[in-house]
N, C-alpha and C positions, 0 to 999 in steps of 0.2 A: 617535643611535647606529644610525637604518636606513641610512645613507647608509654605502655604501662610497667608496675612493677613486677619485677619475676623475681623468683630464689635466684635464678644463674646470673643476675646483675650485678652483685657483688663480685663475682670471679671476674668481671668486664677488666677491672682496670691489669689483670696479672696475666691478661692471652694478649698482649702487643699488636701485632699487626691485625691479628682478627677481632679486636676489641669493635672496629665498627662494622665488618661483616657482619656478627653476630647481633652487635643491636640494631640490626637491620632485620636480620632474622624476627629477633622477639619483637619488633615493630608490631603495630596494630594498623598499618594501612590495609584496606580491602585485600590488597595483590600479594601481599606478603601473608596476611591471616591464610589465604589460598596455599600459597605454596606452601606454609606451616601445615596446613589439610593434610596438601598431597606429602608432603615428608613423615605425616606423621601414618597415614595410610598403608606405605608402604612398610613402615617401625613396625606399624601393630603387626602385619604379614609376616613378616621376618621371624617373629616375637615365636608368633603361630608355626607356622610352619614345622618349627626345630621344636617346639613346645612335644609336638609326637615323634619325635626317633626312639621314645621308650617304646613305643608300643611295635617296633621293629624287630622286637627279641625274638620271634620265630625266628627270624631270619639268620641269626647265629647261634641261637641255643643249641643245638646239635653236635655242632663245633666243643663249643663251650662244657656240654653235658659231656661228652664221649672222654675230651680231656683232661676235665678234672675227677671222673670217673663220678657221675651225679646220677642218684636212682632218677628212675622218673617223674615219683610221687615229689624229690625235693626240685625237679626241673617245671613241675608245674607251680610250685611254691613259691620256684623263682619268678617264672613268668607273672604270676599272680602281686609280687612284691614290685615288680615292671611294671603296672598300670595302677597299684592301690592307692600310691602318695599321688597320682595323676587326678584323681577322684576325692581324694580326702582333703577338703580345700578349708574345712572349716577356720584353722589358724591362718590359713593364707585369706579367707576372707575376711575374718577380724583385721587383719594388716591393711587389707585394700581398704575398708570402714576408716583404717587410724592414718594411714599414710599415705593414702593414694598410689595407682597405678603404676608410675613413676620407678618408686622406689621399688616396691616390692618385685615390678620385672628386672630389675638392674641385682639386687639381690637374687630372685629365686633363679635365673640364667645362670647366674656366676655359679652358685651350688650345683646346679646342673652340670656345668660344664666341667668343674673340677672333679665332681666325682665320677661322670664319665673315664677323664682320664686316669681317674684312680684305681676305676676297674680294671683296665691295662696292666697295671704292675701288681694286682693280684699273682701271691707267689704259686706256682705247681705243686698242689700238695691235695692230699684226698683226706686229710685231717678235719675235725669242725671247725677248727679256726679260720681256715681258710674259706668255708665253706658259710658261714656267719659272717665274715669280711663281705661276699659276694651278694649275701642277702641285705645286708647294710647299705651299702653301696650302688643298689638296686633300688632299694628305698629312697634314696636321698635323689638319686636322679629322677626319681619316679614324683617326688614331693616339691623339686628346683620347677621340671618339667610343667606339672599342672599349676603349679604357681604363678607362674612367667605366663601360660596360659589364660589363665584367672584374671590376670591383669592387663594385658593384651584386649581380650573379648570383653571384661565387664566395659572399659574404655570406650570399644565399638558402639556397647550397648548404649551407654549413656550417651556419646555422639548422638547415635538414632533416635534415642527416646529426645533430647533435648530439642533438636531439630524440629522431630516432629511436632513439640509441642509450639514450637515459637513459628511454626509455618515459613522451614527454612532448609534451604538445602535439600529437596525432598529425596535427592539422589542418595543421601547419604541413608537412608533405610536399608538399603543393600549392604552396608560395610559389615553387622555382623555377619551377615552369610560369608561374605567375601574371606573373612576374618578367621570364621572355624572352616570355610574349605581350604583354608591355606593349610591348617593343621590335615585336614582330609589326605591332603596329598605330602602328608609327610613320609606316611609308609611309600611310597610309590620314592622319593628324595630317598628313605634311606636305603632302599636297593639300590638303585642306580648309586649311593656312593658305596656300596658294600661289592658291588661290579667293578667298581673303578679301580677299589683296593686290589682286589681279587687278581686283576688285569695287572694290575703293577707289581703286586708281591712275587709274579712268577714262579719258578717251580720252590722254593719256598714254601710258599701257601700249598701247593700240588701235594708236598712231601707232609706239609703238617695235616693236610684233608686224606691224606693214606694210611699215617701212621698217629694216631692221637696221642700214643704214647711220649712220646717224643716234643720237641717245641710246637708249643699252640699257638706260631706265630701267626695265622690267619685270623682268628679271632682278636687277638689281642690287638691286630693292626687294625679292626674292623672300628673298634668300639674305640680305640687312640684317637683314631681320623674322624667319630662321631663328636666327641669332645671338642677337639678341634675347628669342627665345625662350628659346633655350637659358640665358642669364643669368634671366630670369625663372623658369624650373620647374628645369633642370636644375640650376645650380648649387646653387640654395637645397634642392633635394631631396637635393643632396650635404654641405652642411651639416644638415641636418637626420639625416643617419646620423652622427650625432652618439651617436642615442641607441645606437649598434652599440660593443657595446663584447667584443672578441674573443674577451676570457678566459672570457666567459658561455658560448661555443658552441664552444670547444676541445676536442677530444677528448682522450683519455690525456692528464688533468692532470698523472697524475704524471711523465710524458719530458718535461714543458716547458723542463727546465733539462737535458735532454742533450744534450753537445755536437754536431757533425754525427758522419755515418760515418766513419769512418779510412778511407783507402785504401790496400791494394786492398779493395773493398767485401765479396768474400770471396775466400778460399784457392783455393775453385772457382769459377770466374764461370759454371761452366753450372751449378750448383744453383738453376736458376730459382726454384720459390717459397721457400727461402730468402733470396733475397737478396729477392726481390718481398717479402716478410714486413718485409725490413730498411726497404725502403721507404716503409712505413706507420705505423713508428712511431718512426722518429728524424726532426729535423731533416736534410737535405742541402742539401750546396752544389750551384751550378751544374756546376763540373765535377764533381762525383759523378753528377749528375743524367746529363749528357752522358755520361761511361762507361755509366752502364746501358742509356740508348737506343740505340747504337751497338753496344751487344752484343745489343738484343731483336728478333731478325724479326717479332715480332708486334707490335711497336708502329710498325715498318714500314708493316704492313699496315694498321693501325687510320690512319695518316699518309694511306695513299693514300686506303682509306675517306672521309675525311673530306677529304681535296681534289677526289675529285667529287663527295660530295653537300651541299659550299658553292659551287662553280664552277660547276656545271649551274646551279643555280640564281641564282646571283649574276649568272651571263651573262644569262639570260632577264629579270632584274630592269634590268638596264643598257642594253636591246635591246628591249622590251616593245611598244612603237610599232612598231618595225621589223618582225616579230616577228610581231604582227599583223595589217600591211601585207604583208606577205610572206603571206599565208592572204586576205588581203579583196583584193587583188589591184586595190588604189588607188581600189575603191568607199568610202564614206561607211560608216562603223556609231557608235553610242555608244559601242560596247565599248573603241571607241580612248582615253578619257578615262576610261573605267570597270573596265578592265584592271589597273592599279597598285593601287587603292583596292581592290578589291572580293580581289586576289593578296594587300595585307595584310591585310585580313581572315582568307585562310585560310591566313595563315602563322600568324596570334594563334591563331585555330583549331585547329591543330595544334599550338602548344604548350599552349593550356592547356586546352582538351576533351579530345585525344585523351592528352597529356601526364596529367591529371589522372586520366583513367581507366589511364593505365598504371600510376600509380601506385600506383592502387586496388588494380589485378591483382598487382603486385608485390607487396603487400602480404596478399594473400589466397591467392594461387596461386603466388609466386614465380616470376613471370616475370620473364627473364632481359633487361636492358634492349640487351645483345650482338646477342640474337635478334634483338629486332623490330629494331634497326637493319638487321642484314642483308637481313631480309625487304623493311625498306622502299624501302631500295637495289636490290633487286632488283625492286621494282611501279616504282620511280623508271625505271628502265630500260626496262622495257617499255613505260611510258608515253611515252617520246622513241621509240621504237620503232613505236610505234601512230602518231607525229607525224610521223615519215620517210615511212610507208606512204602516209598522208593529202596529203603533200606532194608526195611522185614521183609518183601521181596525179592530183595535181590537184585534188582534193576541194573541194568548193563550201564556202564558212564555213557552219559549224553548230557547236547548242548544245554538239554532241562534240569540237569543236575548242577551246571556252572551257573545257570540262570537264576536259579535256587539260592546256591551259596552265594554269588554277587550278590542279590538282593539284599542279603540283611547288609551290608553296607554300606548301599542307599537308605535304606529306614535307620541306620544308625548316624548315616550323615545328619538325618531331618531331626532325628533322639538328641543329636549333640546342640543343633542349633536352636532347638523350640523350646525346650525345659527352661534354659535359662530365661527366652525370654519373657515365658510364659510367669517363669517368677518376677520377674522385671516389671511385670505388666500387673501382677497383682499385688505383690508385698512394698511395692515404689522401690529405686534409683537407692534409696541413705540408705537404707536398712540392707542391701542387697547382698553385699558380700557375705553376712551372716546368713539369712535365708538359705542364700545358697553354699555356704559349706555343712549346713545343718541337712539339705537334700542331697549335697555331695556323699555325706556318710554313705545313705546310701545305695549310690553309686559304689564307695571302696567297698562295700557287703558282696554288690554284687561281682562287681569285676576280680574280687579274691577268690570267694564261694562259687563260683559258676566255673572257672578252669579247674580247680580242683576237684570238684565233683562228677566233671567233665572224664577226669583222668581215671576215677575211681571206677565210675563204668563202664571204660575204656579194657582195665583191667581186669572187670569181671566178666564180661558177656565179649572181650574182644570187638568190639564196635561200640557205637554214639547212639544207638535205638534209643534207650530209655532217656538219653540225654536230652535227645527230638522232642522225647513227649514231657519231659521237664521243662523243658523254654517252653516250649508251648502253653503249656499249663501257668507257668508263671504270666507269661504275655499276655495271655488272654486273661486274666482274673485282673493286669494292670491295665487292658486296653477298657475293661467294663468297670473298673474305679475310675478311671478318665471321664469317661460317659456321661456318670455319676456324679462327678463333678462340673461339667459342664451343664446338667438337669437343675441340681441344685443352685 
């Protein structure tokens, strides 16, 4: 009689000997809800983690580029195709709205992982066929990746938001940080497996990093053994939020059976927090969702916000070597190999140290999560600012130049963790998947448009000068619509 109903009850009687393990698992005693916690905490991490190996394509593009014989303008295109499906969530959050978390990471994993290995047996050819296969295939990892993500974190979110609302669990407010720094330190996971390969392929790998002409077995083994992966941790950590079951961590039980909004959503469409009210506690459709975006300049703003503080950074993450070299000025450093690894570090950093103390503060001081995004958007700004200075100069590489480039890492850790919840926190928990794949756009705006445009004036002026004052420029016009949003 502890045991509630589940979907996975039905399969009870056809797993034999784990028939009463598992309805021990789904049990609803205290000590068993707990260890469902911790199994499913670790799920979401897993989920996360492998969620960002797309955004690892520095780290073999080169490989990749040189092999298939790819200009640069289409290696940025590719990179840009590498993180666009990661951002562009809006179909993955109508999914998360219709089906819950569950399914769609067990789904967008699998897509990921399969076409991972797909890009492996892309065939050797300099033709566009081949070269449309690689962008495809890019895409789809890039849309599995942010999806599994989406569902992973929105999970977290609603843990946290439920909790806090029902004055439970207070620890569990740290789990979205914990959640998107597991993703933080994905880049940092996919060097260290792109070493391992490297280390194993032996000469091999030596002879395909000599001769590109020749077998691209270094790469192809690179991104084999990413897919790989991904079936190994990610999907089974998508199966494993199993133990996530929705209705525990739903807010306002009792709207759960009300229908969406009627349209028009009201009588007056500029009764703003009226109608913002409506949005937190009914279900809506898509097109409801769309009328009210279309009528909010402030989520306008909150749009641009957040397509330059994912695009500044996304560019620098896709360009990092370049980037670099552009500042070392074609001498030798470590940093060149220790750049990526060490940037996800202090993105994990930023979500879940400076994340976790924010949460603290919100908690204790009600600090407004609006604010510091602003604020951070606008130290993001200065800091490409301080990088332009250093650049039109000429400045010799120094420790203030690494200190420079790690930083937007950390404001892109704090960019990844605060936007959602800050929708979380104003458009409610039902509505949320939508909300945010309609601010995810953009995100894929900026994380497409910012490497590319990155490379164009790379091309022209042989340096990132005007690039500098481009983030900059955009950061700073989204850190003072933040502001502005927070005034209003």
């Amino acid at each position: 009689r502890c045991c509630t109903p589940h979907p996975c009850t039905v399969l009870l009687p056809l797993l034999g000997p784990a028939h009463s393990v598992l309805r021990l698992y789904l049990c609803s005693h205290p000590l068993l809800m707990l260890l469902r916690r911790a199994v499913l905490s670790v799920a979401l991490c897993c989920v996360a983690i492998c969620g960002g190996f797309v955004n690892g394509f520095d780290l073999y593009s080169g490989p990749l580029a040189r092999s298939m014989a790819l200009s640069p303008t289409f290696t940025s295109l590719c990179a840009s195709a590498s993180v666009a499906g990661t951002f562009f969530l809006l179909p993955a959050g109508t999914l998360y709205d219709k089906y819950g978390p569950v399914k769609l990471a067990i789904g967008a994993s699998s897509v990921a992982a399969s076409s991972f290995i797909g890009l492996s047996f892309v065939p050797d050819s300099t033709g566009p066929g081949a070269r449309v296969l690689i962008l495809l295939l890019l895409l789809l990892v890039s849309f599995g990746s942010g999806a599994a993500f989406c569902a992973a974190f929105s999970a977290a979110l609603s843990i946290a938001t439920a909790d806090a609302a029902n004055d439970e669990r207070k620890s569990s407010k740290y789990l979205p940080a914990v959640v998107s720094g597991s993703m933080g330190l994905s880049v940092m996971f996919c060097s260290s497996v792109i070493a391992l390969v490297e280390s194993t392929a032996g000469d091999q790998c030596d002879a395909a990093q000599a001769n590109y002409s020749g077998d691209s077995v270094c790469w192809r083994a690179v991104v084999r053994t990413l897919g790989f992966m991904l079936l190994g941790i990610q999907v089974p950590g998508a199966l494993a939020m199993l133990a996530y079951r929705r209705r525990d961590y739903a807010q306002l039980q009792s709207t759960d059976t009300l229908p969406p909004v009627e349209r028009p959503l009201l009588p007056d469409p500029t009764d703003r927090p009226q109608l913002l009210r409506r949005t937190t506690d009914r279900r809506m459709t898509l097109r409801d969702v769309s009328s009210y975006v279309a009528s909010d300049p402030a989520f306008f703003v909150l749009c641009w916000a957040y397509m330059a503080a994912i695009g500044s950074p996304i560019w620098f993450l896709t360009s990092a070597s370049s980037i670099l070299d552009d500042f070392l000025r074609g001498e030798d450093s470590p940093w060149l190999k220790l750049i990526l690894p060490v940037w996800s570090g202090c993105n994990a950093a930023g979500n879940i140290v400076i994340g976790g103390a924010l949460a603290a503060l919100k908690v204790r001081f009600g600090v407004r999560y609006q604010a510091v995004l602003a604020v951070t958007s606008l130290l993001l700004a200065g800091d490409f600012v301080l990088l332009a200075v250093l650049r039109a100069h000429d400045a010799a590489f120094s420790s203030l130049i690494v200190f420079l480039l790690l930083l937007t890492g950390t404001c892109f850790g704090v960019f990844v963790l605060l936007f959602p919840t800050v929708i979380s926190e104003v458009y409610g928990d039902r509505n949320f998947g939508k909300f945010y794949g309609f601010v995810q756009i953009a995100a894929t705006v900026g994380g497409t448009v910012f490497p590319v445009i990155g490379s164009r004036f790379h091309s022209a002026e042989h340096g990132y000068l005007y690039m500098y004052i481009f983030c900059s420029v955009c950061l700073a016009i989204g850190g003072a619509g933040m502001w502005w949003r927070v005034k209003r």
